[in-house]
PDB file of N, CA, C and O in Angstrom, chain B, residues numbered from 101:
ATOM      1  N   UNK B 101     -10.693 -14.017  -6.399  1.00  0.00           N
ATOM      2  CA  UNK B 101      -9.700 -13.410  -5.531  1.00  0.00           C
ATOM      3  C   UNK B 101     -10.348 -13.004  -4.219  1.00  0.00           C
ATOM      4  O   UNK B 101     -11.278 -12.198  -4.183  1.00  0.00           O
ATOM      5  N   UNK B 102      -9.785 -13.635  -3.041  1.00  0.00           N
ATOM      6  CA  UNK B 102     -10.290 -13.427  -1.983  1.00  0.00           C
ATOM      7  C   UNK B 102     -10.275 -11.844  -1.096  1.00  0.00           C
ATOM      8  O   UNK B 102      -9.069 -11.643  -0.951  1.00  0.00           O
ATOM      9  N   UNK B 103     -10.679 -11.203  -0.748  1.00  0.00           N
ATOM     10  CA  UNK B 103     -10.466  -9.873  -0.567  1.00  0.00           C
ATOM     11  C   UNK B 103      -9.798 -10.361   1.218  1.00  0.00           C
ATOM     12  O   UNK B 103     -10.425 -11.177   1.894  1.00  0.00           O
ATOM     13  N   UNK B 104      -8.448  -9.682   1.754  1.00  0.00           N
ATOM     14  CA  UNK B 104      -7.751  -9.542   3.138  1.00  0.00           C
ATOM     15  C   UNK B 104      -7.345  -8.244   3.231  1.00  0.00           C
ATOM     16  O   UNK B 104      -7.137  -7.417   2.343  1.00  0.00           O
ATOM     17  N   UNK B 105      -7.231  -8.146   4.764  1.00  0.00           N
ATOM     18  CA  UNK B 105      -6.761  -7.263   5.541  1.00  0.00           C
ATOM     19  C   UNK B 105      -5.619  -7.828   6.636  1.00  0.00           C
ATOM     20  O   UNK B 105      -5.704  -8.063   7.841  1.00  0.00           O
ATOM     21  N   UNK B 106      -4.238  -7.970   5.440  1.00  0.00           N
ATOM     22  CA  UNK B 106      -3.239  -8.745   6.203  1.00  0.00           C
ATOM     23  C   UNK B 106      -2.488  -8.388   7.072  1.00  0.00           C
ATOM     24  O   UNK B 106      -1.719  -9.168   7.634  1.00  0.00           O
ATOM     25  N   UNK B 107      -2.579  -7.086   7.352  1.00  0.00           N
ATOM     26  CA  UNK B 107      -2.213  -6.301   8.707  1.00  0.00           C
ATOM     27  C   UNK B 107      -3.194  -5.988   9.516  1.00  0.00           C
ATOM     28  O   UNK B 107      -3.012  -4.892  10.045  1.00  0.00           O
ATOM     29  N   UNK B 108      -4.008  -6.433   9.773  1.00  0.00           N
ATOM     30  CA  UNK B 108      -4.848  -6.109  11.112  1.00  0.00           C
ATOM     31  C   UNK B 108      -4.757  -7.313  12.031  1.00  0.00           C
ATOM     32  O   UNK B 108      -4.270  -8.444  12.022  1.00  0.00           O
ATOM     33  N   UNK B 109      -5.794  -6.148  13.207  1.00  0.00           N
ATOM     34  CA  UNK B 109      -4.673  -6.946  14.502  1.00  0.00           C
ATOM     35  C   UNK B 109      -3.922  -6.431  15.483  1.00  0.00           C
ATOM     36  O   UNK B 109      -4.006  -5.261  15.854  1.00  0.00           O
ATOM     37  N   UNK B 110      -3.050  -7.389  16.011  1.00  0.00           N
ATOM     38  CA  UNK B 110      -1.989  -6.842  16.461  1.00  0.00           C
ATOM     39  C   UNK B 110      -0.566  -6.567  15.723  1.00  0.00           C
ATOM     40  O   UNK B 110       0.517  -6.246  16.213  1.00  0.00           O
ATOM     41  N   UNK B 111      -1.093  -6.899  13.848  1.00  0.00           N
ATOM     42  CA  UNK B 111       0.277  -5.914  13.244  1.00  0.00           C
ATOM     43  C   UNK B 111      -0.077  -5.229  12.637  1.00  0.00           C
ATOM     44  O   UNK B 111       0.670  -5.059  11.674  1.00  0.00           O
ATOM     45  N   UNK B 112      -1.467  -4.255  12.636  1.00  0.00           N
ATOM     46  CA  UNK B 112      -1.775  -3.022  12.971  1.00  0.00           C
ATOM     47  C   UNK B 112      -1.478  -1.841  12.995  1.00  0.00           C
ATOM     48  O   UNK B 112      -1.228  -1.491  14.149  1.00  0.00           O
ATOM     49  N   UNK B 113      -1.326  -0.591  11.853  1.00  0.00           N
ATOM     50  CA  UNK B 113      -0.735   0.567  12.681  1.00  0.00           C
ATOM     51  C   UNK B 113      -2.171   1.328  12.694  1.00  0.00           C
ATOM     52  O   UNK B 113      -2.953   1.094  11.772  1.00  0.00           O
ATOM     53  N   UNK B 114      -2.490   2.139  13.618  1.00  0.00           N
ATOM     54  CA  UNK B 114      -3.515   2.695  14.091  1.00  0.00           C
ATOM     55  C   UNK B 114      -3.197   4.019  13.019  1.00  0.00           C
ATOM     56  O   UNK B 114      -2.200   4.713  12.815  1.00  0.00           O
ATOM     57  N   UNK B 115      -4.703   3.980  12.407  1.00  0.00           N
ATOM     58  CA  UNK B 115      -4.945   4.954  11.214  1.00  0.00           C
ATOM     59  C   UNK B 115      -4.486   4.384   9.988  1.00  0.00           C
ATOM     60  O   UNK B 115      -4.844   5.007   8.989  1.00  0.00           O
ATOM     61  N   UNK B 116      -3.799   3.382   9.800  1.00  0.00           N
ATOM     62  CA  UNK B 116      -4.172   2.629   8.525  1.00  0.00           C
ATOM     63  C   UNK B 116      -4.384   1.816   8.190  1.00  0.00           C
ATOM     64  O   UNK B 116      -3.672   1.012   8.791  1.00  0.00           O
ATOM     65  N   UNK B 117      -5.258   1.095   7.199  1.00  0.00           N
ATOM     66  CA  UNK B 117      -5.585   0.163   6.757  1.00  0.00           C
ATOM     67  C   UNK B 117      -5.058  -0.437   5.885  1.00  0.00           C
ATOM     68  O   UNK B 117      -5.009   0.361   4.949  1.00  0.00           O
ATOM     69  N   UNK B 118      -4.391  -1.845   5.423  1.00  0.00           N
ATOM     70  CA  UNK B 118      -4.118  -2.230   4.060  1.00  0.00           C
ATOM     71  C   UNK B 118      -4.805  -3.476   3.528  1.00  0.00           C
ATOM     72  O   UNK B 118      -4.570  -4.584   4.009  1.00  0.00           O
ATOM     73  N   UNK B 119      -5.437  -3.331   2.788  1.00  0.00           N
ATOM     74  CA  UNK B 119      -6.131  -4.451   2.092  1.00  0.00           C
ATOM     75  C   UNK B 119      -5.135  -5.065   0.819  1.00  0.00           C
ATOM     76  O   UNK B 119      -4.107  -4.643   0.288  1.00  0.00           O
ATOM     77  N   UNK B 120      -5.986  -6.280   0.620  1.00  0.00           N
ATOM     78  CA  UNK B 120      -5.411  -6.975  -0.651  1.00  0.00           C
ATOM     79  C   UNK B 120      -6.473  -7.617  -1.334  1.00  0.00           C
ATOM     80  O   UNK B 120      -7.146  -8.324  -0.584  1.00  0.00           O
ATOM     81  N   UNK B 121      -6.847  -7.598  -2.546  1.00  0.00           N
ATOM     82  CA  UNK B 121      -7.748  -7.865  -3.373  1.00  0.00           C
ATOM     83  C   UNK B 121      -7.040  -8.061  -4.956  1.00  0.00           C
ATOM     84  O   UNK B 121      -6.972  -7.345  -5.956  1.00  0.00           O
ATOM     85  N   UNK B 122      -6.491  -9.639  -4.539  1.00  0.00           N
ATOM     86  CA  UNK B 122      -6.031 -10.230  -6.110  1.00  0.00           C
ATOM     87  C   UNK B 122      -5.055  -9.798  -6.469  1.00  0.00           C
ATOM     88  O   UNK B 122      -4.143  -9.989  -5.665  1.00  0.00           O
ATOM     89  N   UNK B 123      -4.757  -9.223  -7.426  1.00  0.00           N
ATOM     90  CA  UNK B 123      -3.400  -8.646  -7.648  1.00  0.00           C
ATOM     91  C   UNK B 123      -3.465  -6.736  -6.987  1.00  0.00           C
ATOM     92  O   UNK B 123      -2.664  -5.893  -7.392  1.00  0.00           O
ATOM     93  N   UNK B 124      -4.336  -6.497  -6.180  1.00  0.00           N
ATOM     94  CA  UNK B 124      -4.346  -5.087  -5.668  1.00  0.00           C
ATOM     95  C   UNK B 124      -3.741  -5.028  -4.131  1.00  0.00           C
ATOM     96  O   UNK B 124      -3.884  -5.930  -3.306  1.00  0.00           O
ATOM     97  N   UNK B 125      -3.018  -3.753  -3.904  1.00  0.00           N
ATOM     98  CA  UNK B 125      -2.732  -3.953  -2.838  1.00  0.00           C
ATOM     99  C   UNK B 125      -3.449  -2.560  -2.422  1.00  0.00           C
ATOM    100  O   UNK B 125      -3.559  -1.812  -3.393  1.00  0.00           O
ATOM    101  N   UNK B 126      -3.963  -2.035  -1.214  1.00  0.00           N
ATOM    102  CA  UNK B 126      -4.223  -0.828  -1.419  1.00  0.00           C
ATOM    103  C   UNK B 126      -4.274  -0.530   0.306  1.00  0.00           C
ATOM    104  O   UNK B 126      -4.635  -1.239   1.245  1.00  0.00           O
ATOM    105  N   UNK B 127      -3.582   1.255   0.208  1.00  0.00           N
ATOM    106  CA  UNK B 127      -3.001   1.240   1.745  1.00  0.00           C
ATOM    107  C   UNK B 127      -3.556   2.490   1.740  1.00  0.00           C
ATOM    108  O   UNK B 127      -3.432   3.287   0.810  1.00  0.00           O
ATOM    109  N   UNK B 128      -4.464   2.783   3.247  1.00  0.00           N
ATOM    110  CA  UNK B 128      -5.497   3.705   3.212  1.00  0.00           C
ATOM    111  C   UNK B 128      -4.657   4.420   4.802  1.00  0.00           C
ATOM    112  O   UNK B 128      -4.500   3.882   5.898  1.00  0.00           O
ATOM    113  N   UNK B 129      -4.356   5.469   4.433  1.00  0.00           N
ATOM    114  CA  UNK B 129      -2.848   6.797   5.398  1.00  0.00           C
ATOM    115  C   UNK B 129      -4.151   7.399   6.142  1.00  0.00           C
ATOM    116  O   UNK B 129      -4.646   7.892   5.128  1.00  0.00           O
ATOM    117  N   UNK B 130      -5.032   7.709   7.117  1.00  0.00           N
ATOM    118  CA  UNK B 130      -5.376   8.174   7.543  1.00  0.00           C
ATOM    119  C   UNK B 130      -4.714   9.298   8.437  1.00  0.00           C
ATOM    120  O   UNK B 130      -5.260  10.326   8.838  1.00  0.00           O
ATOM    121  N   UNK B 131      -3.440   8.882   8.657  1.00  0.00           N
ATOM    122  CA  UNK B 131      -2.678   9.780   9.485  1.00  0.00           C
ATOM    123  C   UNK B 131      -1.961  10.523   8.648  1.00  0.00           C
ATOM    124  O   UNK B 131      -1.588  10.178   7.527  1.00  0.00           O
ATOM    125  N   UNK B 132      -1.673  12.011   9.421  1.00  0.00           N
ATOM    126  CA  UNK B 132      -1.194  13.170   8.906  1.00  0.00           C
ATOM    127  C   UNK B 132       0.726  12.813   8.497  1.00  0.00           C
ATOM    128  O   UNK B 132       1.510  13.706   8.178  1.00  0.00           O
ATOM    129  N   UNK B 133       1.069  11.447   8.615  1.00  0.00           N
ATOM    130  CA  UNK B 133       2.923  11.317   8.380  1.00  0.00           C
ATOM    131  C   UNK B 133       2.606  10.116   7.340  1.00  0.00           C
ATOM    132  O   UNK B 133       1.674   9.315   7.398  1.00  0.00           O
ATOM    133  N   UNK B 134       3.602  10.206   6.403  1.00  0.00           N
ATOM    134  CA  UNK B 134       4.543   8.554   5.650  1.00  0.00           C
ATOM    135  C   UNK B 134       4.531   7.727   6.782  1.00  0.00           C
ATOM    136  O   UNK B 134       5.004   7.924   7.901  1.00  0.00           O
ATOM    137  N   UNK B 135       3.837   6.641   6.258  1.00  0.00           N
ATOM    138  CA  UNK B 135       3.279   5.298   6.841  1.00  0.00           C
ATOM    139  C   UNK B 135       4.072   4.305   5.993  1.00  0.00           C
ATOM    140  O   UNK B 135       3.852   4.304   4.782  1.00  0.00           O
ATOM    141  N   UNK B 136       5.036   3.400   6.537  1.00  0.00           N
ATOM    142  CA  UNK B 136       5.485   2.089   5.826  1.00  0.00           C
ATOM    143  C   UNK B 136       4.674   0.376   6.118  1.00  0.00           C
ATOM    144  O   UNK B 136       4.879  -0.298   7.128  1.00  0.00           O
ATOM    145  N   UNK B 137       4.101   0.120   5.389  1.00  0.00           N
ATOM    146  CA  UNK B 137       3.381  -1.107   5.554  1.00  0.00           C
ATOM    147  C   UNK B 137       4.407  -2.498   4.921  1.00  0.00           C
ATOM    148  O   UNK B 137       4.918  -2.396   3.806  1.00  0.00           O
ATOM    149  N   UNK B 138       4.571  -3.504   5.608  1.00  0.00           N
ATOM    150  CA  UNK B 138       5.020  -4.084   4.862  1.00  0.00           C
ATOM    151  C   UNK B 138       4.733  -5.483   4.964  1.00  0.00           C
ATOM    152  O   UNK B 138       4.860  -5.999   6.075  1.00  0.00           O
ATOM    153  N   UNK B 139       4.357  -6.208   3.963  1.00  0.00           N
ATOM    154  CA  UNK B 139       3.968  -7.276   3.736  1.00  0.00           C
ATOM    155  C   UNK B 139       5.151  -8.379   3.313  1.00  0.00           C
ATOM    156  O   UNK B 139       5.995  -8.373   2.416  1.00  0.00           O
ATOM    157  N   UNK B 140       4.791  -9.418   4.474  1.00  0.00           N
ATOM    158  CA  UNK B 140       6.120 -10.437   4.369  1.00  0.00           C
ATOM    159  C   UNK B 140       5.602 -12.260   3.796  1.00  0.00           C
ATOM    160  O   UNK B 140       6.222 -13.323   3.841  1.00  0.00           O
ATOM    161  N   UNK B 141       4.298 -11.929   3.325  1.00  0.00           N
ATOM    162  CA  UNK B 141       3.836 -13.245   2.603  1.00  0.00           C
ATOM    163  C   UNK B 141       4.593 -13.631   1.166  1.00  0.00           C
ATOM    164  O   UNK B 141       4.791 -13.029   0.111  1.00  0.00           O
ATOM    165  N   UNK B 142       4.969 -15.200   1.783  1.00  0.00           N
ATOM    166  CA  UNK B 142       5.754 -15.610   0.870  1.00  0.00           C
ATOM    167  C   UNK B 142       5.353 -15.353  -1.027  1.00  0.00           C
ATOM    168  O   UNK B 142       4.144 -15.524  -1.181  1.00  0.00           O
ATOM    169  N   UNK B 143       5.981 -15.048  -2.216  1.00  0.00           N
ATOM    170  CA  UNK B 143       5.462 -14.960  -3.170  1.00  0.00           C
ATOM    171  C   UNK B 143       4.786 -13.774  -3.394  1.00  0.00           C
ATOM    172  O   UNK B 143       4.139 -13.537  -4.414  1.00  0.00           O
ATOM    173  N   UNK B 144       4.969 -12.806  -2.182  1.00  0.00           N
ATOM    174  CA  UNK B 144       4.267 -11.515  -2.932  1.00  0.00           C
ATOM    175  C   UNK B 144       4.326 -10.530  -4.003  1.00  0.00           C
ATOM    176  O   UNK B 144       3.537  -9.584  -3.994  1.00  0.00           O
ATOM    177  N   UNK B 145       5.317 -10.690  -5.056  1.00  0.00           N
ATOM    178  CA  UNK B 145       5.923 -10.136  -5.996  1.00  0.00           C
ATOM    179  C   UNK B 145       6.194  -8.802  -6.103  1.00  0.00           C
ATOM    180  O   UNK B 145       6.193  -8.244  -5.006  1.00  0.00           O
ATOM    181  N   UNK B 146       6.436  -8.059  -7.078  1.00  0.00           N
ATOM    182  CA  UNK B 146       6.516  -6.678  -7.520  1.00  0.00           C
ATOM    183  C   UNK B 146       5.428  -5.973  -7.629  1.00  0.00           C
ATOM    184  O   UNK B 146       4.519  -6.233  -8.418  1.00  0.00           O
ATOM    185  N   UNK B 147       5.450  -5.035  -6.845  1.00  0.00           N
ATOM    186  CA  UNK B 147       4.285  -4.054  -7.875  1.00  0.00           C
ATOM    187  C   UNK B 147       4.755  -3.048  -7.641  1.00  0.00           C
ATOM    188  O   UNK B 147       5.848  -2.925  -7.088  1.00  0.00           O
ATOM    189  N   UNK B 148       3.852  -1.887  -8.104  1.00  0.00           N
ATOM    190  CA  UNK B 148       4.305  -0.991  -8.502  1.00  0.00           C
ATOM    191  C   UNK B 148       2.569   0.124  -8.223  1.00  0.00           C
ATOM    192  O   UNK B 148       1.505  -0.484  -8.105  1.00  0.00           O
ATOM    193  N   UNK B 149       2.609   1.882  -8.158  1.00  0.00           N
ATOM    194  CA  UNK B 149       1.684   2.161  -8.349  1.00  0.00           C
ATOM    195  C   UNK B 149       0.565   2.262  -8.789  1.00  0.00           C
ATOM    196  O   UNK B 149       1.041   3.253  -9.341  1.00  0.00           O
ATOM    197  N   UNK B 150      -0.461   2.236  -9.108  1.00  0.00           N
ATOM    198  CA  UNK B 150      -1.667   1.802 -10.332  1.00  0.00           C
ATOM    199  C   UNK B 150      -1.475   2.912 -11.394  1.00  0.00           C
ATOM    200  O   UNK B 150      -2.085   3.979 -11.328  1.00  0.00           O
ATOM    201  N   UNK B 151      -0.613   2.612 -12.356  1.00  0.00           N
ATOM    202  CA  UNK B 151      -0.857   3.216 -13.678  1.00  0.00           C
ATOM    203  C   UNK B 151      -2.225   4.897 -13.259  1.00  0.00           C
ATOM    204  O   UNK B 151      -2.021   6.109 -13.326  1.00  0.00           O
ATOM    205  N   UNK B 152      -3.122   4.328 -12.978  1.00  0.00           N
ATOM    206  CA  UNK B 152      -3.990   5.815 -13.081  1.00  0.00           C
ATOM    207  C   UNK B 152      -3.727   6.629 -12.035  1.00  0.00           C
ATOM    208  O   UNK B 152      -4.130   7.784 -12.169  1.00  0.00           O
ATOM    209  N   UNK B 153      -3.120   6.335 -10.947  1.00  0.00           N
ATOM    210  CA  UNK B 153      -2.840   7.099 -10.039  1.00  0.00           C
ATOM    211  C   UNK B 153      -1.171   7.833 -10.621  1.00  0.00           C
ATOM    212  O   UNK B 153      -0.936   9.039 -10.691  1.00  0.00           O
ATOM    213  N   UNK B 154      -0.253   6.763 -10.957  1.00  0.00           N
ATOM    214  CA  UNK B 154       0.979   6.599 -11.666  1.00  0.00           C
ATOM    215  C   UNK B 154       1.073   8.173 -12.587  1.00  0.00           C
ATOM    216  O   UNK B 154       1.844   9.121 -12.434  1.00  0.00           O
ATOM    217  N   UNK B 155       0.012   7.975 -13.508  1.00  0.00           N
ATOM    218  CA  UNK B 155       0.188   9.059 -14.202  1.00  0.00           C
ATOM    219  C   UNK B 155      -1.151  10.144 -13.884  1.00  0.00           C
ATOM    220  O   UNK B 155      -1.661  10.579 -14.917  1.00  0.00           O
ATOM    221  N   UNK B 156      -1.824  10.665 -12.479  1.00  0.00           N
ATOM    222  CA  UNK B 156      -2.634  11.393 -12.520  1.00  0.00           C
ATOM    223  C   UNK B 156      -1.974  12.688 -11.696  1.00  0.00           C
ATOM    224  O   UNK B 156      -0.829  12.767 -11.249  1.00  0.00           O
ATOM    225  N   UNK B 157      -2.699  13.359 -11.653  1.00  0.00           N
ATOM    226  CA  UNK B 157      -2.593  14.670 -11.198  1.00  0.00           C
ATOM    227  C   UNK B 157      -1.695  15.533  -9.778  1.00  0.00           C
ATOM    228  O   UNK B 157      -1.070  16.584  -9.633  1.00  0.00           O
ATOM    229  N   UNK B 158      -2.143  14.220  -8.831  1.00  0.00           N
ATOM    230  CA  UNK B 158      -1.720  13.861  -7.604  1.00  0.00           C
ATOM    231  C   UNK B 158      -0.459  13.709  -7.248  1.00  0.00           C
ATOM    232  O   UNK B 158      -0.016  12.565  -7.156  1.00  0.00           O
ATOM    233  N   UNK B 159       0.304  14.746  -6.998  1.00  0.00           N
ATOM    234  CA  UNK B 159       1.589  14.849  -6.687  1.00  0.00           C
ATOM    235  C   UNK B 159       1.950  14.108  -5.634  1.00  0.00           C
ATOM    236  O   UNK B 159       2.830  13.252  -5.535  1.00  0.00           O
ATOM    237  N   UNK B 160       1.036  14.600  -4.711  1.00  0.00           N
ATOM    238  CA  UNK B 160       1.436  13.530  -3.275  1.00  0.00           C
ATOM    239  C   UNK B 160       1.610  12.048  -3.684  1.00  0.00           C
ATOM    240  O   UNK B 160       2.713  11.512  -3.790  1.00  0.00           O
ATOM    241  N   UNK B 161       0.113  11.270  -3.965  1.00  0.00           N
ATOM    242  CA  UNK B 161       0.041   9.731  -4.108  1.00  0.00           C
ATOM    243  C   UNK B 161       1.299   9.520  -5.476  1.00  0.00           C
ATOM    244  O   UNK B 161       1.923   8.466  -5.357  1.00  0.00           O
ATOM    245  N   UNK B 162       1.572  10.103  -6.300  1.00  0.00           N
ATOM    246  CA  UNK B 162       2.793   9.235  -6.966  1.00  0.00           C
ATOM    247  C   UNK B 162       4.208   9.368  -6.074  1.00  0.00           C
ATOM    248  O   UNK B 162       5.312   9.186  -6.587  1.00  0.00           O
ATOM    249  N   UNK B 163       3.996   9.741  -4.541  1.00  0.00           N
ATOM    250  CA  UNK B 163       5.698   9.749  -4.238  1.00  0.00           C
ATOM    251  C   UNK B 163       5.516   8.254  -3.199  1.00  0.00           C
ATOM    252  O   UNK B 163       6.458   7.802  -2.548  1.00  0.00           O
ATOM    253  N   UNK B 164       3.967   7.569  -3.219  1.00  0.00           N
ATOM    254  CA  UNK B 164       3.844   6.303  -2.747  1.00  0.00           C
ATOM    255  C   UNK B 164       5.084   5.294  -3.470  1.00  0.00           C
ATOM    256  O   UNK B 164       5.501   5.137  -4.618  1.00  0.00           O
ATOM    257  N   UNK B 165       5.388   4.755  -2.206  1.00  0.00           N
ATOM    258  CA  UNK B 165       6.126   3.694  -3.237  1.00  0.00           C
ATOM    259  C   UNK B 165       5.989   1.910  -2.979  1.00  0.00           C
ATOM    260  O   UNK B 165       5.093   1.317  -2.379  1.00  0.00           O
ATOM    261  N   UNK B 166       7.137   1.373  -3.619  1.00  0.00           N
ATOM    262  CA  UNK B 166       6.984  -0.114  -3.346  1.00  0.00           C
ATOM    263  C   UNK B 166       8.393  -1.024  -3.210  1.00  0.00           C
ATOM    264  O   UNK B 166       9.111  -1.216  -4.191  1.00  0.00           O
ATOM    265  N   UNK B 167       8.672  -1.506  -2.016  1.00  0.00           N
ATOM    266  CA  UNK B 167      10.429  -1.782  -1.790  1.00  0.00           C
ATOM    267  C   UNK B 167      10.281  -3.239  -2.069  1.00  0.00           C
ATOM    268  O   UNK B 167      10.022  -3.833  -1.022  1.00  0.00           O
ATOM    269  N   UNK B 168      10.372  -4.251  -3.391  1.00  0.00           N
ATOM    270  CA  UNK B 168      10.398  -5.297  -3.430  1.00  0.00           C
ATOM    271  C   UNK B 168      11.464  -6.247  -2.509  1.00  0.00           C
ATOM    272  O   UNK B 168      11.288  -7.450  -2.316  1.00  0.00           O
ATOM    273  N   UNK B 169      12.540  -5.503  -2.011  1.00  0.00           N
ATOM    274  CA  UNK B 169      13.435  -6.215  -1.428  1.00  0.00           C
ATOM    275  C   UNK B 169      13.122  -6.593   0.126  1.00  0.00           C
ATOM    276  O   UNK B 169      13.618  -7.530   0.751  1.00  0.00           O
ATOM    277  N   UNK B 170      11.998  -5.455   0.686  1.00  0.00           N
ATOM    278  CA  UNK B 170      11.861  -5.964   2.220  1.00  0.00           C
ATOM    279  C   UNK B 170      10.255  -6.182   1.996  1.00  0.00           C
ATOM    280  O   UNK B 170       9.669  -6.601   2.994  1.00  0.00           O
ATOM    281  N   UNK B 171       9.549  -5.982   0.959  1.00  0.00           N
ATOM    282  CA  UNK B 171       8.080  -6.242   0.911  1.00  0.00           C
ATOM    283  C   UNK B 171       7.297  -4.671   1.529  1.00  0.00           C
ATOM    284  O   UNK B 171       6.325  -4.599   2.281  1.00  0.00           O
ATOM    285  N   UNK B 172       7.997  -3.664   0.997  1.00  0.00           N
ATOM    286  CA  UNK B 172       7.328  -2.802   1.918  1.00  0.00           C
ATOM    287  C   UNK B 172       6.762  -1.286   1.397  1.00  0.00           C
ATOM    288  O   UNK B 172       7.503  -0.500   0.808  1.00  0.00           O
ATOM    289  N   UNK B 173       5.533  -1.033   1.661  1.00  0.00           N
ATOM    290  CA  UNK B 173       4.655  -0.167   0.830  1.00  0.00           C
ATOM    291  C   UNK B 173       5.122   1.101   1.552  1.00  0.00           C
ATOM    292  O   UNK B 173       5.653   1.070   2.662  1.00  0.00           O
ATOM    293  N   UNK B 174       4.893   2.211   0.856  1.00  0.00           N
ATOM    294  CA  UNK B 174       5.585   3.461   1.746  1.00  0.00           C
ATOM    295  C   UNK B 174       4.365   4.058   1.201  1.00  0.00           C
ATOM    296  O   UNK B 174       4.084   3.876   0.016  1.00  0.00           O
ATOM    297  N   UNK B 175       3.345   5.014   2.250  1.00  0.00           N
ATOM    298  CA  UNK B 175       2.134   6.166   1.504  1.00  0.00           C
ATOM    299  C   UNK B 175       2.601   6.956   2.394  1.00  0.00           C
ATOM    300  O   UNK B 175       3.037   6.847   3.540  1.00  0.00           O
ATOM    301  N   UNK B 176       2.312   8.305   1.167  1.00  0.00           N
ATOM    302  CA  UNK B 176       2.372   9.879   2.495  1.00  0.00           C
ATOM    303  C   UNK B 176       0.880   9.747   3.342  1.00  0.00           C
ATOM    304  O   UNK B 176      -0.087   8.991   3.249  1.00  0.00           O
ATOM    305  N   UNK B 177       1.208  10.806   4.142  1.00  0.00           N
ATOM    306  CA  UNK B 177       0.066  11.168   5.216  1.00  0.00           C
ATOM    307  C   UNK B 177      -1.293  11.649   3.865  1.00  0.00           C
ATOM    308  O   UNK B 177      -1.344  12.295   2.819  1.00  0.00           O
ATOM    309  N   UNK B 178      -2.245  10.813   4.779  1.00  0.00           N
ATOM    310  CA  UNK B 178      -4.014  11.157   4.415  1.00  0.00           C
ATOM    311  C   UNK B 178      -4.333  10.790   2.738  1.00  0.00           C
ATOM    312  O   UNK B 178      -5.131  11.289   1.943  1.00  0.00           O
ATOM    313  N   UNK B 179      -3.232   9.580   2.589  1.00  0.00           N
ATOM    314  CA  UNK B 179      -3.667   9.283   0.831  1.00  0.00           C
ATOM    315  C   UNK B 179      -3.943   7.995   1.016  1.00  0.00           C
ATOM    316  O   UNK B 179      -3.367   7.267   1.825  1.00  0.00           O
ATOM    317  N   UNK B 180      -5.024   7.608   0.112  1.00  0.00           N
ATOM    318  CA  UNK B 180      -5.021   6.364  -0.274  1.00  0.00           C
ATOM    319  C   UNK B 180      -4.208   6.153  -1.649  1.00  0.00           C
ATOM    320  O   UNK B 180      -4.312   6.824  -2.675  1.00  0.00           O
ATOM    321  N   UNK B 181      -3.165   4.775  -1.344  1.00  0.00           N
ATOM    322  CA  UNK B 181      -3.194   4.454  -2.808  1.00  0.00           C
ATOM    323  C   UNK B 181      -2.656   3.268  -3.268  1.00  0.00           C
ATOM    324  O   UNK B 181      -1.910   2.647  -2.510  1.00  0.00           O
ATOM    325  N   UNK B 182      -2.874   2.879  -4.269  1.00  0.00           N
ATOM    326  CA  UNK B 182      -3.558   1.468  -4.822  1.00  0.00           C
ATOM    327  C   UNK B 182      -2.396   0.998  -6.130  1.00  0.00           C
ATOM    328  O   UNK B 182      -2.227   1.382  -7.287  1.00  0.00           O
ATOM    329  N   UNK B 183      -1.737  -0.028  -5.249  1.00  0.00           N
ATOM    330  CA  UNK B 183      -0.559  -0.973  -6.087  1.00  0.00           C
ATOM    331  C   UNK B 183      -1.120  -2.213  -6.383  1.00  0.00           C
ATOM    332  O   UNK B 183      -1.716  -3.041  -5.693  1.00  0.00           O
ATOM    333  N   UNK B 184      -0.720  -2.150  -7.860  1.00  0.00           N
ATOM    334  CA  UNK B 184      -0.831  -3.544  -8.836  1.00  0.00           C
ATOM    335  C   UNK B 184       0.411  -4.072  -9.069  1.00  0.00           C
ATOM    336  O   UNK B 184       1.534  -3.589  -8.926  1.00  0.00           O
ATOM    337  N   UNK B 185      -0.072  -5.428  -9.553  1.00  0.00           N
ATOM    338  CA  UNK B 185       1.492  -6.445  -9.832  1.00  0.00           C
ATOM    339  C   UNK B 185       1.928  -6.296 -11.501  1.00  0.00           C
ATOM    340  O   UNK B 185       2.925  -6.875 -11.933  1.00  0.00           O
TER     341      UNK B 185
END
């Protein structure tokens, strides 16, 4: 699995990062607001939060979400967090 950074660039939002690594998607909020990332590669399927984040402690990172209908990752401000398929 090839490791990308399919928003950088000029589709870019300044203060976050989103990588993709295989079936991981993972979106790094540096900024203090809800950041929507959204990925429009054909075949990108469902996912959903990572189970350990899913069920951990972290109130904030489980209100991350995942909009299969427009492809689009939603994180609060200053979380990383990490969607599987």
């Amino acid at each position: 699995s090839a490791l990308s950074f399919p928003l950088s660039g000029t589709d870019e939002t300044p203060g976050v990062i989103t990588m993709k690594l295989g079936d991981l998607v993972v979106v790094f909020n540096a900024t203090p607001d809800r950041q929507s990332q959204r990925l429009t590669e054909p075949g990108a399927g469902a996912y959903r939060l990572h189970p350990v984040q899913a069920a951990g402690a972290d109130r904030v990172v489980r209100t991350a979400t995942y909009t299969k209908s427009t492809g689009t990752f939603e994180v609060p401000g200053r979380t990383v967090a990490v969607f599987t398929r």
